[in-house]
C-alpha positions as CSV (number, residue, x, y, z in Angstrom):
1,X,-43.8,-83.5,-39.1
2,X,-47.3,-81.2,-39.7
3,X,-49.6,-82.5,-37.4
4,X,-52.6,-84.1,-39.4
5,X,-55.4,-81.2,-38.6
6,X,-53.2,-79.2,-40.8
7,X,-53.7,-79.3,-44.8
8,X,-51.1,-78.2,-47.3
9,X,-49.4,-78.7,-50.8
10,X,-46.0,-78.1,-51.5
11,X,-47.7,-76.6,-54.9
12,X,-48.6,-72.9,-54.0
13,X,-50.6,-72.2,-57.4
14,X,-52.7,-75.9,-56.4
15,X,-53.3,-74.2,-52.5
16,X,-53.9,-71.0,-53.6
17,X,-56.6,-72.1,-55.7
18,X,-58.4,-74.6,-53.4
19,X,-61.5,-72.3,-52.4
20,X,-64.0,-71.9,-54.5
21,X,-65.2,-69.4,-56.5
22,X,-63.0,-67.0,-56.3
23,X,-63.6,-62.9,-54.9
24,X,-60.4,-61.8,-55.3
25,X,-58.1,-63.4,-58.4
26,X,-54.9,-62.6,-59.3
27,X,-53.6,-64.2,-62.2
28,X,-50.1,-64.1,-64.1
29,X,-49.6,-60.6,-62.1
30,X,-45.7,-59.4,-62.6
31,X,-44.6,-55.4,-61.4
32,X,-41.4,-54.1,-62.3
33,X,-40.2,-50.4,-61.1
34,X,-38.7,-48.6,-63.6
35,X,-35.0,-47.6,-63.3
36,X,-33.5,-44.1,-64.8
37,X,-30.8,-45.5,-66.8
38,X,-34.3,-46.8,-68.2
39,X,-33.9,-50.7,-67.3
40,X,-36.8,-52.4,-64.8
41,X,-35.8,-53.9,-61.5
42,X,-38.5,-56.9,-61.3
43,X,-40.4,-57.0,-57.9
44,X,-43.3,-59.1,-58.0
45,X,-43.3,-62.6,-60.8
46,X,-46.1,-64.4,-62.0
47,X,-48.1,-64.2,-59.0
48,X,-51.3,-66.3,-59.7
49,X,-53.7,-66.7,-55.9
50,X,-56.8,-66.7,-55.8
51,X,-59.4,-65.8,-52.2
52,X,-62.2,-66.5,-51.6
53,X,-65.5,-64.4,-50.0
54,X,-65.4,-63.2,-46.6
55,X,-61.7,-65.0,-46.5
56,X,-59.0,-63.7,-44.1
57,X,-55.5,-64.1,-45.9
58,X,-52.4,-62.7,-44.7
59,X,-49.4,-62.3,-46.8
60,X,-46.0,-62.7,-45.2
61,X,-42.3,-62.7,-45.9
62,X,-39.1,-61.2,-45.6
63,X,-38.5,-57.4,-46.4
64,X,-38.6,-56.7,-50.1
65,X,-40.4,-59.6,-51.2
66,X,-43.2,-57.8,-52.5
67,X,-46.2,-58.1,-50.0
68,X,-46.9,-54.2,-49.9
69,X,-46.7,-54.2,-53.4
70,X,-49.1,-57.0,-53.9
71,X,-51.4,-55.6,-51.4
72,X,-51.7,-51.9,-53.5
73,X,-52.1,-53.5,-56.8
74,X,-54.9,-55.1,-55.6
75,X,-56.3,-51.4,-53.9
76,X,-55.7,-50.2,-57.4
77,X,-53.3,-48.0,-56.1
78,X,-50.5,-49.7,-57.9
79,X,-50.6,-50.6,-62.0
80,X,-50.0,-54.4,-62.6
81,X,-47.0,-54.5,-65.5
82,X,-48.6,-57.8,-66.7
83,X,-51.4,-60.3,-66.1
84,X,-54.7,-59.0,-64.4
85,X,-56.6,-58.7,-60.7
86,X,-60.0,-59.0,-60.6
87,X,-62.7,-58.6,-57.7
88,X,-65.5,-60.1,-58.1
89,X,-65.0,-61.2,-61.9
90,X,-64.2,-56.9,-62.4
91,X,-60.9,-56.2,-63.1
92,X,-59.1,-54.1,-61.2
93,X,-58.4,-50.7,-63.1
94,X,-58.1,-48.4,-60.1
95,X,-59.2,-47.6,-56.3
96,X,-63.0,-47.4,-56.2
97,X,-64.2,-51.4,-56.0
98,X,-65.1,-51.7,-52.6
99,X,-61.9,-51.9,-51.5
100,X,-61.1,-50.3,-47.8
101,X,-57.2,-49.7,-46.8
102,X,-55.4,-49.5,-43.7
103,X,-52.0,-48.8,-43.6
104,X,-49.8,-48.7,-40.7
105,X,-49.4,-45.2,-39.7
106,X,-53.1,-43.8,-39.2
107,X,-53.0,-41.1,-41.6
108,X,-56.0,-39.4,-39.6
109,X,-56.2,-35.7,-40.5
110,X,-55.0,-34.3,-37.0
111,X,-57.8,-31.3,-37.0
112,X,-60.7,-33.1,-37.3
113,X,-62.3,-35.4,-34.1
114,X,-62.6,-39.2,-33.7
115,X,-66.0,-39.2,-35.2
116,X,-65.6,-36.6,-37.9
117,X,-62.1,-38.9,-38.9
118,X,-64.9,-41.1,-39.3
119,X,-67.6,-39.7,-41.2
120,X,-65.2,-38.0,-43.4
121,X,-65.3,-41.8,-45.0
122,X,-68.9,-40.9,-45.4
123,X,-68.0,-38.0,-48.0
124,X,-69.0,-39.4,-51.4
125,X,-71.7,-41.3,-49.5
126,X,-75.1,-38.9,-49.7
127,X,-75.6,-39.0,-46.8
128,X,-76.6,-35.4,-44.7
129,X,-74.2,-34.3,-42.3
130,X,-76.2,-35.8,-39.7
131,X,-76.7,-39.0,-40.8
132,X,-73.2,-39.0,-41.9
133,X,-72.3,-38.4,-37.9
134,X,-74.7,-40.8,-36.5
135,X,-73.2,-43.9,-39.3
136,X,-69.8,-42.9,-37.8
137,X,-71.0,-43.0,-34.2
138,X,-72.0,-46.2,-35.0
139,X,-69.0,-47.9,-36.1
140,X,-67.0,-46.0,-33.3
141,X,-69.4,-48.4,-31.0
142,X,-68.4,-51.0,-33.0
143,X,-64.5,-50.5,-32.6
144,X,-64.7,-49.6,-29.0
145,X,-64.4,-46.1,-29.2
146,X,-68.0,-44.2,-28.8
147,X,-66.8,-42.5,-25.8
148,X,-63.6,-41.2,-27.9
149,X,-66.2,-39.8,-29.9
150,X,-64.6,-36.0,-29.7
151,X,-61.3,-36.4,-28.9
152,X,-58.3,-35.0,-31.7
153,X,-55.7,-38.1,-33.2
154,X,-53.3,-36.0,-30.5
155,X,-55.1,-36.8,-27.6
156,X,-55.4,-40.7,-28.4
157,X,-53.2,-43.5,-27.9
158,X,-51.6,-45.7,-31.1
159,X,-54.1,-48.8,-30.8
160,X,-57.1,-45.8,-30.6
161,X,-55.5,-44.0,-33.5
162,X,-55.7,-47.6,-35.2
163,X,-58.9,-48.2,-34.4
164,X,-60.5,-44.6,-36.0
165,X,-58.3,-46.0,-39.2
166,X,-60.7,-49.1,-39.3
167,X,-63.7,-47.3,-38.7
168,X,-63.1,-45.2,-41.4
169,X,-62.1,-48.2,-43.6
170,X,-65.3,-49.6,-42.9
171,X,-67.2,-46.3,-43.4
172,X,-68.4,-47.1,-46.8
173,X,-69.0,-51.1,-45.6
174,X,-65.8,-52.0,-48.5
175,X,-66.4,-55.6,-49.3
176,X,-62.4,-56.1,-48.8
177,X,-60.4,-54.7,-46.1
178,X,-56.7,-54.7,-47.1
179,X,-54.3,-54.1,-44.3
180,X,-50.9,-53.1,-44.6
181,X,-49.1,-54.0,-41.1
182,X,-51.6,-52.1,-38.9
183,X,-50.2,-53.1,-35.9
184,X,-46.5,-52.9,-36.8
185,X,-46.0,-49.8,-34.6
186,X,-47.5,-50.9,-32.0
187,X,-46.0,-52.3,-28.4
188,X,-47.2,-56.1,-27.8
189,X,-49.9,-56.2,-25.3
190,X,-52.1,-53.2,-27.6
191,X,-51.0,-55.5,-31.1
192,X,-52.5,-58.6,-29.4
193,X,-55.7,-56.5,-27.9
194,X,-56.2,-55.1,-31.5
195,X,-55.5,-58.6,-33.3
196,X,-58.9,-59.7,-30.8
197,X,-60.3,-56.8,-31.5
198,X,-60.3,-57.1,-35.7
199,X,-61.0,-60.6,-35.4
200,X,-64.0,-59.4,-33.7
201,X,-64.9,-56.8,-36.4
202,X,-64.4,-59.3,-39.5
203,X,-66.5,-61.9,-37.9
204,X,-69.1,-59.0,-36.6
205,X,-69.3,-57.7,-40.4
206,X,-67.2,-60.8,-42.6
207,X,-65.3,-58.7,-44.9
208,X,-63.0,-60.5,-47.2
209,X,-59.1,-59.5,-45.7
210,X,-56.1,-59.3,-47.2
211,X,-53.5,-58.6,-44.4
212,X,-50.1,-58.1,-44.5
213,X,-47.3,-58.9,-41.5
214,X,-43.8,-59.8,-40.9
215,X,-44.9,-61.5,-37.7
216,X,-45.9,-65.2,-38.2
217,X,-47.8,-65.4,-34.9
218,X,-49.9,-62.5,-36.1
219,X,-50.7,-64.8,-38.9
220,X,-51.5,-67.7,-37.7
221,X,-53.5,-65.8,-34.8
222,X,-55.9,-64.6,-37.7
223,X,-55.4,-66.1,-40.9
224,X,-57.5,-68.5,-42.7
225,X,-54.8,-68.8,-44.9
226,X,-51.2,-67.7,-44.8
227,X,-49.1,-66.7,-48.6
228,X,-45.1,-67.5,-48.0
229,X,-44.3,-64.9,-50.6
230,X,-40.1,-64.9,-51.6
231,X,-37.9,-62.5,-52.6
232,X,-36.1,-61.5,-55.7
233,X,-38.3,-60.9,-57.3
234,X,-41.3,-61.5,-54.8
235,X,-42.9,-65.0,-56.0
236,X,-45.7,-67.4,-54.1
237,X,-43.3,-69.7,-51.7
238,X,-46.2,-71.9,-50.3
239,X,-49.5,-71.7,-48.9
240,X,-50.3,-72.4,-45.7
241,X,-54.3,-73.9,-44.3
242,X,-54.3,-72.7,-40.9
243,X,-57.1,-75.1,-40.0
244,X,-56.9,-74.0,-36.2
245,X,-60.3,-73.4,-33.8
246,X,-60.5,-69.5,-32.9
247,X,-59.1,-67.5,-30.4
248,X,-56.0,-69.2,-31.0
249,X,-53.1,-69.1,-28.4
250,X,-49.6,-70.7,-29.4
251,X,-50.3,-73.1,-26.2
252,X,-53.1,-75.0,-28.4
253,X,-52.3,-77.7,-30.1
254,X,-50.6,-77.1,-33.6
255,X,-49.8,-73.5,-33.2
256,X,-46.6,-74.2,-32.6
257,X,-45.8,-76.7,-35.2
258,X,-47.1,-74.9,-38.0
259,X,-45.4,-71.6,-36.4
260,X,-42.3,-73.7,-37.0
261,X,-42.9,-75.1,-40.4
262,X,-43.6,-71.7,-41.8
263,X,-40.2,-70.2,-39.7
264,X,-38.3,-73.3,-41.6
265,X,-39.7,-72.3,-45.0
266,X,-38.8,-68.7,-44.8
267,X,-35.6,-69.9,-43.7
268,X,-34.4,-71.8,-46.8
């Protein structure tokens, strides 16, 4: 039994839409990949979710269900096959709408420093070189990094490489950043110091996040809300509140009972 601190439906179109108004909406959205015997395989089906401003939503669920998928159509770097997304009451046609991305491998360019990873970001921005250099210094400070300033992706660990891909996410202050298992790579203790450390950054900055796991601990250690997406095709499961007082630890009360509800779920 859910403790009482915890509030869910076993409607995930009703949870999905409880906040109010809506930044991100995705309504009726369905993807299907093309096959070359010229059928479709169907991977995503009538997703409707709705999140809110400044919002920190994860997306989990087992392998093939969808999440990444859901997660690019709403970067614009994926074409819905039917329904719409919209940010901010735009909708989404393309990349471009203040969207930032991190994916899990860093996808630095391995020639350029820490900083100029960073102010790369700063491109389209107007900005002179200069000012271009001393923006990216400053969100270097804000990940933890300013005295990395000069070093090469080579001479940096995984978490550091991780954190350069969030500054640079955040180089152009997106009003969404949508993560696609940024920490998946990395070994335990540097995943939970970089969990602490974004938690930091979103409530430093409060971004609206769409974040994408396999790990229901990661979840529930960040999440306002958590989206039980199943597979074939990927549909909305449930929704989960995660009405928990942050940092969260699993030895608080009701980590572990909602851990387990959302394990029992993704189980049937």
């Amino acid at each position: 039994m859910l403790e009482n601190n915890f509030l869910f439906h076993q409607s995930p179109t009703a949870r999905a839409e409880r906040k109010s108004p809506a930044f991100i909406r995705v309504d009726g959205v369905r993807k299907t990949f093309a096959q070359r015997d010229g059928g479709a395989v169907p991977v995503l089906e009538k997703i409707d979710l709705t999140i809110a401003e400044n919002e920190f939503v994860s997306l989990v669920g087992r392998s093939g269900c969808g999440k990444t998928t859901l997660l690019n159509m709403i970067a614009g770097l994926e074409d819905v096959s039917s329904g719409k997304i919209a940010i901010a009451g735009k909708v989404v046609t393309g990349p471009g709408q203040g969207q930032g991305v991190v994916f899990q491998q860093h996808a630095l360019f391995p020639w350029l420093t820490a900083v100029d990873n960073v102010a790369f970001g700063f491109r389209k921005s107007g900005f002179t070189r200069a000012e271009r250099r001393v923006r990216a210094m400053e969100l270097l400070r804000l990940v933890g990094l300013e005295a990395a300033a000069t070093r090469y992706p080579r001479e940096m660990s995984g978490g550091m490489q991780q954190r350069v891909s969030i500054a640079r996410a955040l180089a152009l202050d997106p009003q969404i950043l949508l993560m696609d298992e940024p920490f998946g790579a990395l070994d335990e203790l540097t995943r939970i110091e970089l969990q602490q450390e974004l938690l930091r950054i979103w409530e430093a900055r409060r971004k609206t996040v769409v974040f994408v796991t396999h790990s229901i601990s990661e979840a529930l250690t960040l999440s306002d809300r958590i989206v039980l997406l199943a597979p074939n095709p990927g549909r909305i499961q449930r929704v989960f509140d995660v009405d928990l007082p942050r940092p969260r630890q699993r030895t608080q009360p009701g980590f572990n009972a909602l851990y387990q509800d959302i394990w029992n779920e993704l189980s049937t």
